[in-house]
N, C-alpha and C positions, 0 to 999 in steps of 0.2 A: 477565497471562496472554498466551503470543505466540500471536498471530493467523497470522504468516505472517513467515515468515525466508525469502526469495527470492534467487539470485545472478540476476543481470538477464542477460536475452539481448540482443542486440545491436535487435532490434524491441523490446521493453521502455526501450529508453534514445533510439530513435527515432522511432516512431509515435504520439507521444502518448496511448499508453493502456499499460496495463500486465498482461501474462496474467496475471491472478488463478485461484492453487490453489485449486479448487472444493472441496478439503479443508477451505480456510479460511472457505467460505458459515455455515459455522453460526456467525458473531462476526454477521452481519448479516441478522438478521431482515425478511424480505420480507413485506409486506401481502400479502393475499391478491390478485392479479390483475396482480399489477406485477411490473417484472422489473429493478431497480434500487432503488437505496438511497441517500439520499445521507450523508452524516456529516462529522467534523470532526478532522480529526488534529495534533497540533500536535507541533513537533521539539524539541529543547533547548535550543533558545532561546526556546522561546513562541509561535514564528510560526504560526499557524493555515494548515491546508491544506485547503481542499474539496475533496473528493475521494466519488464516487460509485462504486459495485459496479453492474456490471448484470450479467444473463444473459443471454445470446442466446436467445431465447423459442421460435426456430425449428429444422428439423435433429433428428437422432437426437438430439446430445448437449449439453446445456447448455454455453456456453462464456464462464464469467465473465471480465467485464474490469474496472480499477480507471484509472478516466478521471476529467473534470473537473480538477484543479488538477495532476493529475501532470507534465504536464508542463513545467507553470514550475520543480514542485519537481524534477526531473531538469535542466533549464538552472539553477536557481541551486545546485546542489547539484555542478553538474559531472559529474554520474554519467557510466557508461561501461560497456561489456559487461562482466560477470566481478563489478561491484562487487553489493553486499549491502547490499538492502532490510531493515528487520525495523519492524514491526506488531504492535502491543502494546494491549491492549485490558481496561480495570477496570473492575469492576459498583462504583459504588455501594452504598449500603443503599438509595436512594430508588430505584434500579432503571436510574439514570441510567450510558450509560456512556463512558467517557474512553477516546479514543483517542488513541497516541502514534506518532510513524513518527522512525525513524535510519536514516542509513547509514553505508553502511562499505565499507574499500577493503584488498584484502589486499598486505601490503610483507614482501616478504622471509619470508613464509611464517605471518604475523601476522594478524591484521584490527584494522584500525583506526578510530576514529570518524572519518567524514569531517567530521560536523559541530562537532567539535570545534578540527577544524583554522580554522572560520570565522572 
């Protein structure tokens, strides 16, 4: 199920953390009193990504971000403004659930896997 199909902003591929669509909070269940999450995403090769959701707890409006590992996976992935995040997310029967992260880079009016090209 996609969690979250993003094209990155240009602070999405430099600030180390990544604006998270608060549309996609419902993939991450928050304990009651906490305002992050952390989880495990891994890409097509298997490579495991830590990667945590917080919410800015303070202000009118909640403002989620997707920090901890993002940004090595944006240095080793080469990412760039324009390119295409996508977050993929499977329950289990045991209730356990598997996350997945691609990208992607659009050529010629296409999108392509970037991770494929590795």
């Amino acid at each position: 199920m996609e969690v979250m199909n993003k094209k990155l902003s240009e602070s999405d591929t430099t600030n180390r953390r990544l604006e998270f669509p608060a549309g996609s909070l419902w993939a991450f269940p928050m304990p009651d009193g906490q305002n992050s999450v952390e989880f495990v995403a891994s890409d097509i090769h298997e490579q495991q990504w830590r990667l945590k959701v917080s919410v800015r707890n303070e202000g009118r409006y909640s403002k989620p971000w997707l920090k901890g590992e993002w940004g090595d996976y944006v240095h080793q992935k080469q990412l760039r403004k324009g390119d295409r995040v996508i977050l993929t997310m499977n329950e289990e029967e045991n209730g356990e659930r598997i996350y997945r992260i691609s990208a992607e880079r659009k050529h010629f009016g296409f999108w392509y896997s970037i991770d494929e090209q590795q």
